[in-house]
C-alpha positions in Angstrom: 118.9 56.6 103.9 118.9 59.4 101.5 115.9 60.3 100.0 115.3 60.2 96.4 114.6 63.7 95.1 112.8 63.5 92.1 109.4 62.9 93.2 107.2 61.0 90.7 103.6 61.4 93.1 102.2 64.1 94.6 103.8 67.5 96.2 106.1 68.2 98.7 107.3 71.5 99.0 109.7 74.3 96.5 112.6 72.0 97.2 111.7 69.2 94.9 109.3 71.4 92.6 111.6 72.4 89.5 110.9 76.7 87.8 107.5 77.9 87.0 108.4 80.6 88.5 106.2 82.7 85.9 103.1 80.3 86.1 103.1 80.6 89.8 103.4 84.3 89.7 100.5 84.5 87.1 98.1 82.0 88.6 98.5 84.1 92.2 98.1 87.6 90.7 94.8 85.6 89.2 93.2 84.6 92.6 94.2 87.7 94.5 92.4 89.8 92.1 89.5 87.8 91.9 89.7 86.1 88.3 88.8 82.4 87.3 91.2 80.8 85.3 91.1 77.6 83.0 94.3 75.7 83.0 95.2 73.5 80.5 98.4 71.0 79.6 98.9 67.7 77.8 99.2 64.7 80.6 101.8 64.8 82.8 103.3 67.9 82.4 102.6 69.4 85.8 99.9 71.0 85.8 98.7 69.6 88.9 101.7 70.1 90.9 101.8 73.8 89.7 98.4 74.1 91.2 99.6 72.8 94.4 102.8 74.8 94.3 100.6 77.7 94.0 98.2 77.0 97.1 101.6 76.0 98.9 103.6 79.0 98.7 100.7 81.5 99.0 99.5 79.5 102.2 101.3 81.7 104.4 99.9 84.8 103.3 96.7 84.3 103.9 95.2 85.9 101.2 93.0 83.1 100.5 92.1 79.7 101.8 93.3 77.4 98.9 90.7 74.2 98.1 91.8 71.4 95.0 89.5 68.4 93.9 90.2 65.9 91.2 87.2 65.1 89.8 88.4 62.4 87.1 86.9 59.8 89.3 83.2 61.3 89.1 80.6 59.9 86.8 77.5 62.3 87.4 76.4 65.8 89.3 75.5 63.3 92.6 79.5 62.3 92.9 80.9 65.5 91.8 78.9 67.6 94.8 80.2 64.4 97.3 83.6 65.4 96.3 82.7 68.9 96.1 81.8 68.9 100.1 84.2 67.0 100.8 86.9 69.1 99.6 85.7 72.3 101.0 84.1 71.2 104.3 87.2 69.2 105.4 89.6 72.2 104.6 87.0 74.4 106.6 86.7 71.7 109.6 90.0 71.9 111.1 88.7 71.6 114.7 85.8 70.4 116.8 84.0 73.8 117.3 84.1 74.3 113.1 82.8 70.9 113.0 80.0 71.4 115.0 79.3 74.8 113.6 79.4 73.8 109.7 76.9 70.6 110.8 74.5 73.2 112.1 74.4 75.9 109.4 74.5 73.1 106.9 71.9 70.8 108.2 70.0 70.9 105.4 72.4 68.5 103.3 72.9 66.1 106.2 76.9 66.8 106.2 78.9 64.3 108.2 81.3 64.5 110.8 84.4 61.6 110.8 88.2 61.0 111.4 90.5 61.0 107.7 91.9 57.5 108.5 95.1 58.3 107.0 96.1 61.6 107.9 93.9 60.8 111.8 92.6 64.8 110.7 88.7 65.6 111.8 86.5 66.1 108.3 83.2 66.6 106.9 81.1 65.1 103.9 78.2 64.9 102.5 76.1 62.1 100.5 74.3 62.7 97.8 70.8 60.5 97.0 69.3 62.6 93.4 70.1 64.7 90.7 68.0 67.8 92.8 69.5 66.6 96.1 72.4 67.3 94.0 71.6 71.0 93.0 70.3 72.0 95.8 73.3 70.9 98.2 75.5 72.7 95.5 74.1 75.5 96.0 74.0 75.8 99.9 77.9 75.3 99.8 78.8 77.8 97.9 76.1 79.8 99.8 78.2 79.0 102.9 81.3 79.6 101.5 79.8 83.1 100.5 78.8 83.9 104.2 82.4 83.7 104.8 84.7 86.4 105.8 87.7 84.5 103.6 88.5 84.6 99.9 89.1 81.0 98.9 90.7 79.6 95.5 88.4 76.4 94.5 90.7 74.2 92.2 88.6 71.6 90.2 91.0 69.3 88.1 90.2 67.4 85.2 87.1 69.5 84.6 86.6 68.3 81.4 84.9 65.3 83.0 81.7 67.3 83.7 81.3 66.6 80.1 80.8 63.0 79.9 78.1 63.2 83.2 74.3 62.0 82.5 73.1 65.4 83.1 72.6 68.2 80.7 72.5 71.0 82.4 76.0 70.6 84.5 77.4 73.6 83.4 74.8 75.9 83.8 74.2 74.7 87.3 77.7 75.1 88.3 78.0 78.8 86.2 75.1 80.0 88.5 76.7 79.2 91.9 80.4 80.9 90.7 78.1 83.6 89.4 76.5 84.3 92.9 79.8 84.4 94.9 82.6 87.0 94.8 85.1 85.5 97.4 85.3 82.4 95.3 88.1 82.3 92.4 87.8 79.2 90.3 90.5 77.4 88.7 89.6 74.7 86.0 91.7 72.5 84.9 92.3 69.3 82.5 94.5 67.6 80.6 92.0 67.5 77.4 92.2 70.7 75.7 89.2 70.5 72.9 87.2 69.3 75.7 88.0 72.6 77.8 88.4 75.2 75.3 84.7 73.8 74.2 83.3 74.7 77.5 84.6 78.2 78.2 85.5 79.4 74.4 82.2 78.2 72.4 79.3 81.0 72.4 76.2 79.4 73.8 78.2 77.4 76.7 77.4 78.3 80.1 81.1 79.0 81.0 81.7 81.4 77.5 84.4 83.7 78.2 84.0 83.7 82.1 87.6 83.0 82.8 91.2 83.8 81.8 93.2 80.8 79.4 96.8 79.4 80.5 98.1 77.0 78.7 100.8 75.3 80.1 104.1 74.3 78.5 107.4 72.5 79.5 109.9 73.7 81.7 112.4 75.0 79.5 114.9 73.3 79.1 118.3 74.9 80.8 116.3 75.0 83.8 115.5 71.4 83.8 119.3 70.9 83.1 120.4 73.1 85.8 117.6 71.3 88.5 118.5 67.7 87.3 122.1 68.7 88.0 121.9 70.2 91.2 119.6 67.1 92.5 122.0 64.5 91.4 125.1 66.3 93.4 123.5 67.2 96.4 122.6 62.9 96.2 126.8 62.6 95.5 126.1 61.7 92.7 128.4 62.6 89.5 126.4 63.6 86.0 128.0 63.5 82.5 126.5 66.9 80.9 125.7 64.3 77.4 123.4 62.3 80.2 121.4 65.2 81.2 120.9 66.2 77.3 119.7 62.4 76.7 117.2 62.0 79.7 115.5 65.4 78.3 115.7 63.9 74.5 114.0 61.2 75.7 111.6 62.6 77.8 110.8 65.3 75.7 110.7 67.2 78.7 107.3 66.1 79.8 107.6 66.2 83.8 106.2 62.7 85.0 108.9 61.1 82.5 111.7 62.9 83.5 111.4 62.9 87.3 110.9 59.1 87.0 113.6 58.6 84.8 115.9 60.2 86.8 114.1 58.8 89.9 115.3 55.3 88.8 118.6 56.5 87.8 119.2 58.0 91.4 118.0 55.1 93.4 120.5 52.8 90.9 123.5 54.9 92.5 125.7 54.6 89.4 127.6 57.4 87.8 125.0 59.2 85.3 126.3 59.0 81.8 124.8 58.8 78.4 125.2 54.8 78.2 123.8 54.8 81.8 120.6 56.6 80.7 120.2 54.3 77.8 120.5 51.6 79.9 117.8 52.5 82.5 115.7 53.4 79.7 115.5 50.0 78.8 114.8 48.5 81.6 111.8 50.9 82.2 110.4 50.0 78.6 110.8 46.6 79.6 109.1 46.0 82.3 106.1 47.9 81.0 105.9 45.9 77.4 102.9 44.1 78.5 101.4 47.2 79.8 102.5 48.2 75.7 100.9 45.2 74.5 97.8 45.9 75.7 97.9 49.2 74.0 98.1 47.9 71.1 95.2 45.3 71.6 92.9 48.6 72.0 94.1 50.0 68.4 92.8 49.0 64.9 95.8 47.5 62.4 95.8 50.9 61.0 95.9 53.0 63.8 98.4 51.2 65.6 100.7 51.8 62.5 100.1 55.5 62.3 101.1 56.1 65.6 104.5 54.0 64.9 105.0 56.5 62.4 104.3 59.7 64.5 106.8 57.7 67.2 109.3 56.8 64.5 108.9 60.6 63.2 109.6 62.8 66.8 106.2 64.4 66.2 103.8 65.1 63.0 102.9 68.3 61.9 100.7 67.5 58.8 99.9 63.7 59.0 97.7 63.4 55.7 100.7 65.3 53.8 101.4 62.9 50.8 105.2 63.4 52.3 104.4 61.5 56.0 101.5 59.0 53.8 103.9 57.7 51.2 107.2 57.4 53.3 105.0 55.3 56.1 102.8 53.3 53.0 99.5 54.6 55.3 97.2 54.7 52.4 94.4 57.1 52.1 94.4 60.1 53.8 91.1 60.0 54.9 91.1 56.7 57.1 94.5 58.5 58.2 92.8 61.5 59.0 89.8 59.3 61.1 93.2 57.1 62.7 94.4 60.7 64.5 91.2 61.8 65.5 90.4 58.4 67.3 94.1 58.4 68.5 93.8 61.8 70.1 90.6 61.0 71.7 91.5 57.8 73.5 94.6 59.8 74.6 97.4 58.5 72.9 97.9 61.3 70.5 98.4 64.9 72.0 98.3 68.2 69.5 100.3 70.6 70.8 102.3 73.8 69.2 101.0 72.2 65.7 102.0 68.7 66.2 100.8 65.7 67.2 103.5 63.6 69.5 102.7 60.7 71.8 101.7 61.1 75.3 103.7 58.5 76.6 107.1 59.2 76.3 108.2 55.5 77.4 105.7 53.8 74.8 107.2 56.3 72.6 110.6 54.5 73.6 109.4 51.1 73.1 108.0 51.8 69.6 111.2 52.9 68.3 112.9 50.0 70.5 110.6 47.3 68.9 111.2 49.2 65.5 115.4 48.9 65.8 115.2 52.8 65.7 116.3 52.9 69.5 
């Protein structure tokens, strides 16, 4: 059976992992020379699968011992130092001696010892009770990753979620440990840009100016083209050059929608052409219109039609311009004004490079498709 190459989960290796060749070159010259870094990208544009590119190809260099978290699943300081311990104690605890040395030296935080029962690989965690239990185990892991002879790269994605814990003083408590350890580069990361520029670019924030900003775009475009190309014929399978253009017009180029895109063109088997695209498209959009529905149940009558007319539009550079008002009968720019804001903050509205766009390129789809604009 062949195997589909446009991967749609997770990371495998360089094969299926498509340019950034500059990113990875910039992000690695970060760690090695001890710099934190905040990374930031609208959803689904690969930001996390650059991170793990990164800690993949450097692996063998030993330079540093790479650790990544997602802490979008955390709801207070308690979960966040569970996930926290369990990230860097279970990369640490590769055997049974490290096991049994880590649950000495860190006794003081009960850490403990079990089997991954997916991966069958030995690991240790911790469990927090308290908001001080909290603190203070914090602070004897990066105290032990500090006793360490390695450097170590500690990826923390979707930091912006720190924000919306109980706690105040989160981001002090976490600026003091990075402060006290110099073998420790820290990449933050997150999808929600005024959320992360707030915490490392507003004076008075614990985290002011303490790291280095990347933003990260699309892969540009002829590489895409060239990658998409190459994937499809080493599959035998033949591409129309106006098929490859439509799958990136439709996509935007936003990774997530064009690997699964041409994920489901691949495992149909057919010839890729324009009308093939299309077709595929449609079926995707589809399947998901009760998923769309329910969108829709979540939006106000007047919000819902703004962002048909951001859809309808490609984008919106100025969306209480009297221009993009009038020609979509919005009404008053005000409540249009308070329709964006409350779009962009429940995350269906994304401002990048000036403009507001959708971030789902398939509901994007199915907007124009319900509009006959398709």
């Amino acid at each position: 059976m062949k195997t589909n190459p446009f991967l749609i989960s997770g990371y495998v290796s360089p094969e299926y992992f498509c340019d950034r060749n500059n990113e990875t070159e910039a992000i690695t010259e970060a760690i090695r020379n001890n710099r934190h870094l905040t990374i930031f990208s609208p959803r689904r544009i690969g930001k996390t699968g650059l991170i793990k590119h990164v800690f993949f190809t450097s692996g063998h260099t030993k330079d540093f011992i790479p650790v990544y978290m997602d802490i979008l699943a955390t709801g207070s300081l308690s979960e966040f130092t569970e996930c926290f311990g369990r990230a860097v104690l279970s990369v640490l605890s590769k055997n049974e001696p490290a096991i049994r040395k880590i649950l000495k030296v860190l006794a003081s935080i009960r850490p403990k010892a079990g089997i991954d029962p997916v991966t069958g690989e030995p690991y240790v965690s911790v469990s927090i009770s308290n908001e001080q239990e909290a603190a203070d185990s914090l602070n004897t892991i990066f105290r032990y990753l500090y006793s360490q002879k390695n450097n170590f790269a500690l990826a923390i994605d979707e930091f912006q979620q720190v924000t919306y814990y109980p706690e105040k003083n989160v981001e002090a408590v976490l600026r003091t440990n990075v402060q006290q350890t110099n073998n420790v580069s820290m990449i933050f990361s997150g999808s929600r840009k005024h959320l992360l520029t707030g915490i490392f670019s507003l004076p008075g924030r614990p985290f002011y100016n303490s790291t280095q900003i990347m933003e990260i775009g699309k892969i540009p475009e002829e590489s895409y083209k060239e990658f998409i190309e190459m994937k499809f014929e080493k599959g035998g399978m033949k591409t129309d050059p106006s098929a490859i253009d439509r799958i990136l017009r439709i996509t935007a180029g936003h990774t997530f929608y064009v690997q699964y895109l041409c994920n489901r063109l691949f495992s149909d088997g057919r010839m890729i052409t324009a009308d093939a695209v299309l077709n595929m498209l449609l079926r995707i959009i589809i399947e998901n219109e009760a998923v769309y529905a329910s969108y829709i149940a979540l939006l106000t009558p007047l919000q819902y039609k703004t962002l048909r007319a951001v859809a309808l539009g490609g984008g919106v550079k100025n969306p209480t311009s009297s221009q993009f008002l009038n020609s979509n009968d919005l009404g008053a720019a005000s409540s249009v004004s308070m329709a964006i804001k409350s779009l962009t903050d429940k995350g269906f509205l994304d401002f990048t490079n000036d403009t507001y766009t959708l971030n789902d390129m398939f509901f994007n789809s199915w907007l124009k498709y319900k509009s006959g604009a398709l």
